[in-house]
Structures are given as C-alpha cells and as structure tokens.
N, C-alpha and C positions, 0 to 999 in steps of 0.2 A: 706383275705383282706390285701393289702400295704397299707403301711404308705405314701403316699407319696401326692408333691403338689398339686393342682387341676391344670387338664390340661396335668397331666404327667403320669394319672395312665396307669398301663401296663393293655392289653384292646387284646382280641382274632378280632376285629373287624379294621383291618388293610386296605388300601385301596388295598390291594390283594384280601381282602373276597370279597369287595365293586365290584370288576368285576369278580370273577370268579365263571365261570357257569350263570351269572346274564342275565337275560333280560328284555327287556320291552315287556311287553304282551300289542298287538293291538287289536284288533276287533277279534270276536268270530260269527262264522255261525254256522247253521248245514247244515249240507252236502247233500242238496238231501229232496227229499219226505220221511217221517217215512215208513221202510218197504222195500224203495227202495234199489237196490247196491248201496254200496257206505255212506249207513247212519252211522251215526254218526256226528261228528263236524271238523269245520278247525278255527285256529287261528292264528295271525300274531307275531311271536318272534323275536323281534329288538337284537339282538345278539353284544354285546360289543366286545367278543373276536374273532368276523367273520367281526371285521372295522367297526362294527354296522348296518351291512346289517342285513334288515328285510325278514325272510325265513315266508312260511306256513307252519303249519303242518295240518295233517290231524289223529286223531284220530277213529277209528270204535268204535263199541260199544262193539266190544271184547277185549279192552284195546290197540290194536297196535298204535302204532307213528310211521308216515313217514313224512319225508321231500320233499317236493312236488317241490321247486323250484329247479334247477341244479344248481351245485355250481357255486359262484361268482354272482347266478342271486338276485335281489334288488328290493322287492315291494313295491315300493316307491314313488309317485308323488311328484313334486315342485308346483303344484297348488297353489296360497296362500302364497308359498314358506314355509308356517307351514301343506303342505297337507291333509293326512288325505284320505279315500274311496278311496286307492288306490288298493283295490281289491273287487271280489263279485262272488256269484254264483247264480244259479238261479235253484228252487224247482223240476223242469221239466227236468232240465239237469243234473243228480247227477256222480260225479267224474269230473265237469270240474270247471273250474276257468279260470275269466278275470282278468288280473290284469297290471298295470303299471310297464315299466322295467326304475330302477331311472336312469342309465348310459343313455338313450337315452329318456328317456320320453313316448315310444311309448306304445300301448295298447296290451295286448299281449290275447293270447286263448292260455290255456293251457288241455289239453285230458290226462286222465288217459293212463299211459305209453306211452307219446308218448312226442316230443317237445316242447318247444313253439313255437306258430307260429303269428306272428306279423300281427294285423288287420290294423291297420293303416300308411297310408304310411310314407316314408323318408322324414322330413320336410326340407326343403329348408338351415333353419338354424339349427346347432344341437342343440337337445332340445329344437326346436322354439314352439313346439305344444306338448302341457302337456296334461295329461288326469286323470279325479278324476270321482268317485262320481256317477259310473252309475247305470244301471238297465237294466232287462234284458225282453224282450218282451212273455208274457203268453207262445206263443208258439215256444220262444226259437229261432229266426230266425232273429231277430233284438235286437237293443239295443238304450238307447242314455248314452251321458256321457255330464259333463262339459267337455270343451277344454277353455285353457287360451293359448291363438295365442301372443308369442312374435316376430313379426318381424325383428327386429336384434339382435343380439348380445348385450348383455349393451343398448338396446334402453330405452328411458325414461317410466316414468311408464302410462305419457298418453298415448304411443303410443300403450301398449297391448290390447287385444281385451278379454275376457270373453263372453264365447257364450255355447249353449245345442246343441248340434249336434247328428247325429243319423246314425248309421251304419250297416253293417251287423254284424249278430252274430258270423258267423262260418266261412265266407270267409274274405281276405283280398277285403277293398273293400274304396271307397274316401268317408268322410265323410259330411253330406248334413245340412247345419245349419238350426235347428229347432225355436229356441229363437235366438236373438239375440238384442239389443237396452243400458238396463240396464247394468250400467257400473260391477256390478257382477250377479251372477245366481248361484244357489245350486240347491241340491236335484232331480234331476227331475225323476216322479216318475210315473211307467205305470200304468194305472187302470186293476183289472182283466180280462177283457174283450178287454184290449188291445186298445180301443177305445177313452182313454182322459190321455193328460199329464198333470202332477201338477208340477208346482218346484217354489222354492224362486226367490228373486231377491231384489236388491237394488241398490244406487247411491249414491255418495260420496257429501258430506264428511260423511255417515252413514256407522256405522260397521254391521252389523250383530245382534246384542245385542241391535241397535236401533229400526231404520224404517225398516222393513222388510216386503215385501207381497208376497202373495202364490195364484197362479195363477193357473188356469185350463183351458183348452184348448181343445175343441173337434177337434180331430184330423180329421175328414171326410168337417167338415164346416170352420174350422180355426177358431172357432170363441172364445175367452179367455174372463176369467171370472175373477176378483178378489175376493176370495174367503175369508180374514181375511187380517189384515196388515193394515201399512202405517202409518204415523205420529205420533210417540207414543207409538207404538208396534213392538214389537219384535216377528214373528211366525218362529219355526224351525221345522226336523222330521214330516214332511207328510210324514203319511203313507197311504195307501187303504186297506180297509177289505172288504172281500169277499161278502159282502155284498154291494159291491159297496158304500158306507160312505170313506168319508177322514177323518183321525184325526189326530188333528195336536197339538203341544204347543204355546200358547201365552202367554203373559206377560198381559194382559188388564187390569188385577185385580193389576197387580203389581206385582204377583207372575206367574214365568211360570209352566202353569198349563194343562190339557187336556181337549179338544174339540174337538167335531165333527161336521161334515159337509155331508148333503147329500142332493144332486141336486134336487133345487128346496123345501128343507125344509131351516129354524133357523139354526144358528149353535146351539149347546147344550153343556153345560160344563158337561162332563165327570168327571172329578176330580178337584174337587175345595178346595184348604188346603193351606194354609199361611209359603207355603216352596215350593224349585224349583225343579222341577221335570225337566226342562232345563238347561242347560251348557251355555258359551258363545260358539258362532260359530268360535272356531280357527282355526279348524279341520274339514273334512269334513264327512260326513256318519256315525257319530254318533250315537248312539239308548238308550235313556233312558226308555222307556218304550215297550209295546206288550202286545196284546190281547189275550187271550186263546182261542178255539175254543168253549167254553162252553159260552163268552163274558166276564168275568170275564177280568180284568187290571191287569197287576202284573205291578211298575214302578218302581223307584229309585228316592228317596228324599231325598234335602241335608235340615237340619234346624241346626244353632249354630254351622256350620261348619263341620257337621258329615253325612254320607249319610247310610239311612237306606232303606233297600228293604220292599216294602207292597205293596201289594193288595185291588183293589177296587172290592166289592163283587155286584153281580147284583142287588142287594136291595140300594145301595151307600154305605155302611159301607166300610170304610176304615180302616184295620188293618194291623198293622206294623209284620212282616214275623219274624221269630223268627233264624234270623240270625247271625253271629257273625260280620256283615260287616260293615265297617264305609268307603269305599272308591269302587264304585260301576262306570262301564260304561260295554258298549254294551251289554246290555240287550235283549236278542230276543229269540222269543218260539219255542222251538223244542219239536213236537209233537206238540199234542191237550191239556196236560194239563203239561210241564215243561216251564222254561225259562233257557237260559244258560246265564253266564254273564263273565264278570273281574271283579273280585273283593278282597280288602282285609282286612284287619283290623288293629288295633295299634300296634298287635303280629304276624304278618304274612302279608310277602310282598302277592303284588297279583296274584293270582294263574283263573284260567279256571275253573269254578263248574256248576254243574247243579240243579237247584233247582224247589224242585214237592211243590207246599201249599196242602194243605189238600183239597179235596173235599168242594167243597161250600154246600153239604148237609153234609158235618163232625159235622157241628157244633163247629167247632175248630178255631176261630179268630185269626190268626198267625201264625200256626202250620204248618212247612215245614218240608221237606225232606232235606238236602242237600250231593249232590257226589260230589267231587271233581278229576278232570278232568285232569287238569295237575298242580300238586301241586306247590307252589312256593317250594324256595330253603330248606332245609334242614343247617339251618347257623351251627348249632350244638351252640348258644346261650343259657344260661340258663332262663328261664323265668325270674326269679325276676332282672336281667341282664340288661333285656330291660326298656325301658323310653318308657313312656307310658304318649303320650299327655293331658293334663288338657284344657278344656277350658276356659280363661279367660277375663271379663271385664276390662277397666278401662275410667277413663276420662279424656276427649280428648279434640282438639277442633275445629270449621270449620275454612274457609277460612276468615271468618270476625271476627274471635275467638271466636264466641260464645259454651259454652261446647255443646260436645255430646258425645257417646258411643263409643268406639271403640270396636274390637273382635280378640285373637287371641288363639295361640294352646302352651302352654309351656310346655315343657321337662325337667324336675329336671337330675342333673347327677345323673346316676346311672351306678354300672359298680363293679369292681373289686377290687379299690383302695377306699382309705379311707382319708383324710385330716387331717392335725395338726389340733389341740384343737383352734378356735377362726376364722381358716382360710374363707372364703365366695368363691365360684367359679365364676371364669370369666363365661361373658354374650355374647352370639352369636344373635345377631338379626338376622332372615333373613327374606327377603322381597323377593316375589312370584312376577313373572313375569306378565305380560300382557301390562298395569296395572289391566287392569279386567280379572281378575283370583280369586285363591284363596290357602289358605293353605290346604293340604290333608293331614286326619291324616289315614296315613297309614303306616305302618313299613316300614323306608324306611334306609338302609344301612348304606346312606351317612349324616343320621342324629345322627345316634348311634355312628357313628363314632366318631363326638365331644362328647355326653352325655356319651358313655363311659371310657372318658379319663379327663372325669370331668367334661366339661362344662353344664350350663343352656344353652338351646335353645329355642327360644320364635319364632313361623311363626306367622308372625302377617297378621292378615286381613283388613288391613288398609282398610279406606272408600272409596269407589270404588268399592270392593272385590264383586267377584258374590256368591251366596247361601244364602243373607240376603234380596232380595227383588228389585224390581228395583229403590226405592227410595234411600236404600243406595248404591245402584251401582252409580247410577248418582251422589252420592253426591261429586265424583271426579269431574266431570263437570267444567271445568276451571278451576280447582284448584290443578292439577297434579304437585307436587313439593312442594304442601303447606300442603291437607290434611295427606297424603299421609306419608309425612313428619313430620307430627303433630302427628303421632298415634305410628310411630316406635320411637320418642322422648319419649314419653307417657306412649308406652307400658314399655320401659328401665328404666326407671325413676321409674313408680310404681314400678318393681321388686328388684329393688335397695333402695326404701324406705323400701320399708316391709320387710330386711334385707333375701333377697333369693337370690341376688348375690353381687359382688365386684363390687361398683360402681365404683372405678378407671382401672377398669379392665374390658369393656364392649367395643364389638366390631359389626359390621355390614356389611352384605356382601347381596348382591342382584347379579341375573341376569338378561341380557336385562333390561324391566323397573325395575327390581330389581337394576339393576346398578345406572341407573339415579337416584332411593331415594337414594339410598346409597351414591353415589357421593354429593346430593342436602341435606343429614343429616352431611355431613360433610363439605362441603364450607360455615362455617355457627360458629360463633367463640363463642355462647354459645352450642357446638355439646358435648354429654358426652360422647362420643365416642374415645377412644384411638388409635382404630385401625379399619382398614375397608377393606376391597376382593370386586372389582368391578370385575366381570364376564362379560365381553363383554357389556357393559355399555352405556349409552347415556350422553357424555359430553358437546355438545351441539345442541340444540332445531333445531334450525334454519338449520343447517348442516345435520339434521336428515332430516328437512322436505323436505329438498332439495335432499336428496339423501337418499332415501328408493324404495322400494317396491309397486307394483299397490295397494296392499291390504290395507298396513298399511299409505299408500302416505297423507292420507285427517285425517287419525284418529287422529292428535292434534288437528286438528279444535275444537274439542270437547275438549279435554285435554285440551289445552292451548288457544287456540283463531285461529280465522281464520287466515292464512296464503296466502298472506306475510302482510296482512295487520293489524293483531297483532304481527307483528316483536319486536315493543319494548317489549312485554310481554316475548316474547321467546328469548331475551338477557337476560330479568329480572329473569328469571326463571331457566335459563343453569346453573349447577354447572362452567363450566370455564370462567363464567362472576367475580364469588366471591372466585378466585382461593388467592386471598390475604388472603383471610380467613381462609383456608386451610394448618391446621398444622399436621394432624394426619396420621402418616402413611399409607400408602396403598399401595394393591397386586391388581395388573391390569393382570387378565388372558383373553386371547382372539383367538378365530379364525380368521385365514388368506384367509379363504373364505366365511365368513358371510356376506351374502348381506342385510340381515334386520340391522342390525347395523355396516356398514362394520369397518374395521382393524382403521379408520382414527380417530374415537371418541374415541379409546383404546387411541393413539398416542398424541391425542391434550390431554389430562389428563396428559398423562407421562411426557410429554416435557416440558406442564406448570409446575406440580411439582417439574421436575430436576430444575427447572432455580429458583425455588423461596428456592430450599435447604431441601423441605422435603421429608422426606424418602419413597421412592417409590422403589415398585420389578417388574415387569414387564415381561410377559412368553406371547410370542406369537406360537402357535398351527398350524401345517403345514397342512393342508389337512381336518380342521374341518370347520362348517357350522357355526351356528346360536343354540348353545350346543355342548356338544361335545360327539361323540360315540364312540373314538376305545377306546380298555380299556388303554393302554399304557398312553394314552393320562389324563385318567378320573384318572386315578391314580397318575398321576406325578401334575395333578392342587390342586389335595386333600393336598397328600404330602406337598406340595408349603405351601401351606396357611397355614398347620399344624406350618411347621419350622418359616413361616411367622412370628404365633401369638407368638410362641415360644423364635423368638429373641425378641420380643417387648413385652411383658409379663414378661417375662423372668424365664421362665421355663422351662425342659429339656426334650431332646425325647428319646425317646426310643430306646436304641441302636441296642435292634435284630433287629427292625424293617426296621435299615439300610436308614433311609432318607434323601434323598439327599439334601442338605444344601440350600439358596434359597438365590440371591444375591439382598442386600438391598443398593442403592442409599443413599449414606446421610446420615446413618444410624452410 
C-alpha cells in the first residue's frame, strides 16, 4: 500500500486497460437447429480498438471462434438512432446471417463462406432506409423487418416514416409494406406455421415504456387483432411457441411480467413477481426471457437494482438460479433444456455463458450448470482490488417536496494506495442516461478507474429509473430536472453526512440525460458540488425539443410538458436559463456527430460559462456519435476528466501514466 492523497493512488487500472482488448458484448443466438451443421452460438462484439465496429462471431461447440463479418464490415442499424436487432438467424437456416451494414444501412444475407450479398435495394438517399428487428419466415424463404424511411437528408423528424415491410429471404428483392399507420412499430414476429404476424406499435408523444399494443394479424384474411396494450401499459418481446401461444411482457400489474396469449383463449400470467423481467425499449430485439422445450421459463429479474437469473417451474414455483450474475440481457434457449445469455457480475465484466438448471424432476430449486462461452477480459486485477457495489437508501424528495425513497449503487475506494490519518475521499456522482434507465452493477473498467485511485462512486437511481416498478419509473413524470435532481443532491449529501466522503470535494458527471441532471444539479447556487463532467449534455430543453430525433422528438411531453405549449416550463427547467447561478467548474466532452443531442447544446453551456468567468474545459470528439467508441477517443475523455478533477481538487497524477494536461478556461 502508498501513502498517498485520495485521488492520486497509483492504480494498474489506466485508461489503457479501460480499452484494450475491451468490448461490448451485444446479442447472443445459437446458430442453427441442436444437431445441425453449423451449431453452436454467434454473438455481437462492439470492438473499441476496430473504431468501435460491431463484428459477429461464431463460436461451435468444439470451442473454435471465427469472425464472420469482412473487415471494415459494421452490424449496425441507426433505427431509433439507439438501434439495437441489427442482426438474426433463423433455426432452419444454420451458418447464415441477416444483418445490417451501418456505413449504408442496407440489409445484408450473409452464407457460410461466401459474401455478403445486399437484400435491399439502393435508397434514393444514402442511408435513407434503415433496417432493424426482423425475423425470418418458418420456411426460410421470406422475412419482414422494421424499416425507418428518412426521405431526405436532415429532414425533420415528422417527415420520417416507421413501417414493417417484408422481403425475400435469399434473393435481392423491393420491399412490400406490411404494417404501416402508427407513428413506430417493433418486433414483428412470424407465428410457427408462418400464417399470423405479431409486432408492437405506438404513437407519440408515448415512448415505448408507456402505451404500447401488440397486434396480430392473420395474414391470408388481413384481418388484426389487438391482443394486450394501450393506455397504461407497456407490452414488449412477443414471442411464438410452438405450440402456437404468444407470450409476451407487460407492465399491468405495475411490474413487467409474463403472459400469454392463445387465439381465441384469456391471456394467462405466466410469471407473476414484484420485479421486472422487462427493460425499457431503447434498443431493439432484445430477449429477457425463453421457454424450455420441457415448458419450464428460465427469465432475468432486475429487484433493488440487481438482476438475477431464475426459473419458473411447471407447478409455478419460482426459484432464483444459482448464478453469480447481477447484470443479465439476451437470454435465449439453445437446445431443449439450456439458455445462453450476457451476462456479468460486480467481479467480472460481461462475458457469453451457457447455462443448463437442473431437471424439473431434480428436485433441485436453483441448481444450474453454468459454461462460460466467451469469457470477459482477464484484467489481471486482484480481487480485494475491486469495488464492489453496495446498495443504498436514502431520503429524498418529490416534485412538491414531499419525502420519498430514493435508490442507488455506491462504490467505496478501494485500490492500492492508502490515505493520511484523518483524510475522507472525494465523491463522483454519476447519473445514468435515458432518463429511464438505470444503474448496472456490473464490473465495469471505467468505474474502477476512479474507485481505484481513490474516489467514492455513487450511480444513483434517481426517480424515474427502471427495475423498481412502473410507479416509480413515472414518478419522473413532469418532473425531469427536479426529481431527478433531488436524489443525486440527496444521495451526495447523505454520504457526506455519515462521514464516507469529503464533502467539499464532491463532484458529478452524467451523459446524455446524465448531462442535463448534471448541468441542472449545478445551475443551482445551493449545488454541493465543486466540480462537474457534462458528456454530451442537454443545456437546453426547448432547443432539444426542437431539434432531436423521430424517437426521442415527443418524449419531454412526458418529462417536461407538452411542447411548445409548456414552453415556459422548458425555459424554467434548462440549466442555461440559471447559468448566473453557475459557479462550479465544468468538463464539457462531446461528439461532433451526435444527432440525439447535437454539438450545439455542448456549445451554448461553454459559451455561457466563458462569458460569465467560470472555469470551463471543453473537448470536442471528431467522428463520434451519441457515446463514444474508438478507443483513442474513450481514453483521451477519461484522461480529461482525471487531470480535470485533479486541477480543481488539487491533487496530483500519476506521472508513468503520462496524462495529457487538460486546458481549463478561467481557471
């Protein structure tokens, strides 16, 4: 152990480690029918140090890995513009793959050893016609997908179209709109017999986590069904089982939960538990749950902010899986009685595993198997090294003030170095994107990074946050900037009373809506806040609403108020309405090609700051999006922020580490 300040210990956990080798594990299939060529699994690897192109790989079951896309090629869709189900295979067809290519949008067929060969044709505009989210026809010959039709270039976000179109599977062929009306559409999904489509749908200003319905449509009559949904519910992941039954998740109860549906019966709850077995829909082709062939449920439940994998037994017993995981997505059964998943834990990023539960005649309530598929990284960390999330309460309060609970994830430092006798460690709020999201406690690099150089980190689940129920998701509900803001004060505040950090030494950093608390906890002149990292930010409301995205174009109606007709709200509400207030320095990093929150809300933050004298840094990013992926890039924002906290704390870096100094306005 060194003796040294908090913030400055020497730390193997560099923002070298933080990209190298690193990826983001997407969706996870198996490959093919059990038995057939080709079985095994494929999954999506977001690759930092390949500019952040997303490859497949294709695992067998004799351990080989191959890379399936040709270099430079990007499975990727802008659907959404947050994507998602930009690739899929289908059980009948084993060694092929559809998938989206991001440089053109177009939908591609890819054949073991051979090309890709582009299904759909050249859009008029480049990248005018995006493709997500499809499926592929029983006997392999058709398919449909979503398509989001931009007709020009920068055109406004009413002018986009959102439609379910259907094509050939195997030839290049024009595509024939199947749905079209409702301002979005998901999922659409073929029944076994190839005979009925299902898929979501909604209309603005509802997101997805709202009003939601799930439609079915006999395809020989035309004639559509609404099958769950609509005012007050939220249904996502229709799936079909071969028994012809849909089952689907909804919220009804408040928690999203499992149901099914079969033509011409009730729907029936499947799983019914006071935890979400649903996500919000940011993304598309998601899968938190699958059925066994035996009918047995294995799913993924988040409760108190942690997700646990368990199984619903044909009796209804629900027992939680004896896994080590606390951060779980794409879940789906390979074979008759495994599922594979992502997943990882507070000691272990996330890695590809397969997991077998015990025989429903075991007798064994919990009892899995689990292989691990494609491991995460090998950090060479020592366990007692890592920081290892607590979950914690405190009291908060709403939009009227009245108290309530808040919920978040706190990291004590822990690390290498050790502090003088009396000293307390600087505090990192961070605040999770959406606004409806959540914090994941999952071992995540770029959180170690602070906790091992000393700092506390606190991800806090401010009210809004999804995996506590839909009551406290909506309790953001007009109140985006307030509750929001009342819990990351809250959360800081208790941790600073019950002497576990330095309260003059507490700072806050968000991305996306993480930016906007961040910017809205500090224009604000009781803020305890010294220092603040806005990551591509929301500075103001009205400019946002004006200029975003089809997706996200209607969602402050809900946050804030209708649009433009709670205008005064969304002056009242923008951090660069209370830019007087605004004393605490701040790091503004940003992409120069983010179109959900473009370059211009970094800009009006910097510009008011310089003019009013406080100290501001400012890093704008060539070639990134809405996040950022090349590693060059993820390393030099880290870096930033480090030297950042460093001049303004005033504590020292690490010299091997060679950080490049970070130029502070005013300072």
């Amino acid at each position: 152990m060194t003796i040294s300040g908090y913030g400055s210990w020497p730390t193997p956990v560099t923002s070298e480690l933080v990209v190298t080798a690193a990826v983001r594990l997407g969706d996870v299939r198996p490959d093919g029918a059990p038995g057939a060529e080709g079985t095994g699994v494929i999954w999506a690897e977001g690759r930092a140090t390949e500019g952040g192109r997303i490859q497949l790989v294709r695992r067998t079951d004799d351990g080989t890995r191959t890379d399936l896309l040709p270099d430079g090629a990007n499975a990727r869709t802008a659907v959404h513009e947050y994507g998602g189900g930009a690739w899929w295979l289908h059980a009948g067809s084993p060694g092929v793959v559809w998938y989206v290519e991001w440089a053109d949008q177009r939908l591609y067929r890819l054949d073991r050893g051979a090309a890709p060969v582009a299904l759909t044709p050249e859009p008029d505009v480049p990248r005018g016609d995006r493709y997500a989210d499809g499926d592929v026809a029983p006997d392999g010959s058709w398919l449909v997908a979503v398509r989001e039709h931009h007709p020009s270039a920068g055109c406004p976000a009413t002018d986009v179209v959102n439609e379910i179109v259907r094509l050939d599977a195997r030839e290049p062929s024009a595509p024939e709109v199947v749905v079209t009306g409702p301002d979005f559409v998901a999922a659409p999904r073929i029944s076994p017999d190839g005979a009925t489509l299902a898929w979501l749908s909604w209309d603005h200003p509802s997101m997805p986590w709202d009003d939601v319905e799930l439609t079915v449509r006999d395809l020989a009559s035309g004639v559509d069904v609404v099958v769950a949904g609509g005012p007050g519910e939220s249904v996502t992941e229709p799936q079909w089982q071969p028994d012809g039954s849909l089952t689907f998740l909804s919220d009804r109860t408040g928690w999203w939960n499992l149901y099914r549906w079969m033509p011409g019966e009730d729907i029936e709850p499947l799983v019914r538990t006071d935890a979400e077995i649903g996500v919000p829909g940011w993304s598309l082709g998601g899968s938190r749950y699958t059925l066994l062939d035996d009918g047995r449920v294995v799913f993924a439940r988040s409760s108190h902010g942690f997700d646990a994998l368990a199984v619903r037994e044909l009796n209804g017993q629900i027992s939680e899986l004896d896994t080590p995981f606390s951060a779980i997505g794409s879940v789906r059964a390979d074979g008759p009685h495994a599922v594979v998943c992502v997943a990882g834990s507070p000691t272990a990023e996330p890695g590809v595993h397969r997991v077998v539960p015990a025989p429903a005649s075991a007798g064994e309530p919990g009892a899995a198997g689990v292989q691990t598929l494609r491991p995460p990284r090998d950090l060479g960390l020592h366990p007692e090294t890592i920081s290892v999330p607590e979950p914690i309460q405190f009291l908060s309060s709403d939009a009227a003030g009245s108290p309530r609970t808040g919920y978040a994830l706190y990291y004590p430092p822990l690390g290498m170095g050790d502090a003088p006798e009396g000293e307390l460690p600087p505090l990192l709020v961070v605040i999770h994107g959406g606004p409806t999201g959540s914090a994941v406690p999952v071992l995540a690099v770029g959180v170690q990074y602070w906790t091992s150089r000393g700092f506390g980190v606190v991800d806090v689940d401010y009210g809004g946050s999804t995996g506590y129920g839909r009551a406290y998701r909506e309790q953001l509900k007009g109140a985006w900037g307030l509750v929001d803001v009342a819990d990351c004060l809250a959360a800081a505040r208790t941790l600073a009373d019950t002497g576990r950090v330095d309260p003059q030494r507490m700072a806050i950093r968000g991305g996306s809506a993480g930016g906007f608390t961040t910017l809205a906890a500090l224009a604000r002149e009781d803020t305890p806040f010294s220092a603040g990292a806005d990551h591509f930010g929301v500075a103001d409301l009205a400019a946002l609403a004006a200029d975003t995205h089809k997706f996200e174009s209607r969602y402050l109606d809900g946050l804030v108020g209708p649009w433009p007709g709670a205008r005064d709200v969304y002056t009242e509400r923008s951090p660069l309405t209370h830019v007087d207030a605004f004393s605490t320095p701040l790091i503004v990093l940003q992409g120069d090609e983010d179109a959900i929150v473009p370059p211009n809300q970094s800009e009006m933050i910097v510009d008011a700051l310089r003019e009013r004298g406080v100290p501001v840094a400012y890093l704008l990013f060539a070639g990134e999006q809405h996040g950022f992926r090349k590693a060059e890039n993820i390393r030099r924002a880290l870096d930033a922020e480090l030297a950042f906290y460093g001049r303004v704390f005033g504590f020292g870096l690490p010299p091997e580490e060679g950080i490049e100094p970070v130029e502070i306005e005013n300072l």
